[in-house]
N, C-alpha and C positions, 0 to 999 in steps of 0.2 A: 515669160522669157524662155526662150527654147534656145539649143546652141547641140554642137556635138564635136567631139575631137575623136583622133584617130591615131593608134601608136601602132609601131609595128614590132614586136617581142619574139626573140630568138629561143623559142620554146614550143613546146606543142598544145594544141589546145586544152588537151586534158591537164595538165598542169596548172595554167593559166588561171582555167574555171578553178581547179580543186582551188588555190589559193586566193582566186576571188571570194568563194562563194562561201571561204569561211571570215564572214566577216568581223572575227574577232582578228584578223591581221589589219586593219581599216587601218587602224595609228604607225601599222609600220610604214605605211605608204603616203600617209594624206596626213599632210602639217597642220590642219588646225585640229586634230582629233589626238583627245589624249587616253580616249577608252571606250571602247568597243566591246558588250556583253548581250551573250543572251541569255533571255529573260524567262522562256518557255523551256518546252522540252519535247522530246521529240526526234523523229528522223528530220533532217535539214530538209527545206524544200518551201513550197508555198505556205507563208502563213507563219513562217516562225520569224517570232519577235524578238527584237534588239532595243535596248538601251544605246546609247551613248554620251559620251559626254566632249564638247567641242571648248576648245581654250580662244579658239578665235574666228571670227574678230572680237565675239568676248564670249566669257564663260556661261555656255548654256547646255543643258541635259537634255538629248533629245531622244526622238523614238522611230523605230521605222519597223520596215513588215516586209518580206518576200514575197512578191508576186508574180512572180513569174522564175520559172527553173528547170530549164531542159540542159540538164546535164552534157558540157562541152560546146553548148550553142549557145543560148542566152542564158540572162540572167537579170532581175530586175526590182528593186526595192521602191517602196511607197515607204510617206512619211516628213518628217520636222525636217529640216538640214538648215540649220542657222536661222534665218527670220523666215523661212520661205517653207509653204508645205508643197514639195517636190516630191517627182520621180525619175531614178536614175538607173537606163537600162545600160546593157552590156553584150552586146552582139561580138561573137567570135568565127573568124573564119581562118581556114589554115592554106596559108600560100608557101610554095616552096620550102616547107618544114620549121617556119614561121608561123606566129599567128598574128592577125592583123586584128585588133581590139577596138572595137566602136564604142565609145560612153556617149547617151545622148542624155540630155539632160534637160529636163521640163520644170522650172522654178517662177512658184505662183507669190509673190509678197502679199505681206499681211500688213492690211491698216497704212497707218501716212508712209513706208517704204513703197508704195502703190505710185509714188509719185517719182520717185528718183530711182526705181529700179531700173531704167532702158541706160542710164549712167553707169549702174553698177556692172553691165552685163556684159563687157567687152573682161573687163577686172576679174570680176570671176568663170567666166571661161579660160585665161592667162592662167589662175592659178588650180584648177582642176587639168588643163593642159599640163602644169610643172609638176602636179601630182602623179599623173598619168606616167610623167617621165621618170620618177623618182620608182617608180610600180616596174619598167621595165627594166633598169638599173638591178633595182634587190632580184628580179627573176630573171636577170641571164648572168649573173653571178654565178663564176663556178662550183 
């Protein structure tokens, strides 16, 4: 299941990314996540590892990895996100002192959700979409 949403954030891009790409901010923005930790150590970038842990739709600890990380232009994690081993990138571009935020999102099910994922995939684009919104909300706060 592949999808993408698109916000438009009254901020600059270097902002944007800084506060993406620390993804210990993940729970302030995205409701079903109640903790966001890294695991490694290190300069931020490819290959540093996250913990998390997700309250819904039920409680499960997951793990993901930086793959990608051109500071102010993308940004992009591999890894667990609920039942599905996904990867979710983040393409930035800056329009009229705005930045326009691309998430795409590539979510592979595992085992019998293999059969009712194409159901689920309107549902959760809705609510990575009201994430998203929730994301530009906390950063054009003054």
């Amino acid at each position: 299941m592949q999808f993408a949403n698109t916000v438009t954030i009254r901020r600059s891009r270097e902002d944007v990314f800084t506060f993406l790409s620390d993804f210990e901010n993940l729970p302030s923005w995205n409701h079903a996540l109640s903790s966001t930790r890294r695991t490694d150590s290190g300069p931020l970038g490819i290959g540093a590892q996250y913990t998390q842990t997700r309250s819904l739709p039920r409680h499960a600890v997951e793990t993901f990895e930086v793959i990608q990380f051109e500071p102010s232009d993308r940004l992009a994690i591999r890894g667990t996100l609920g039942p599905f081993r996904a990867e979710s990138s983040y393409h930035l571009e800056s329009v009229d002192g705005s930045t326009v935020l691309t998430n795409a999102m590539q979510l592979e099910p595992e085992g019998a959700l293999r059969l009712v994922a194409g159901l689920a995939g309107s549902s959760v684009k809705k609510a990575v979409e009201a994430n998203l919104g929730v994301l530009k909300e906390l950063l054009e706060r003054p």
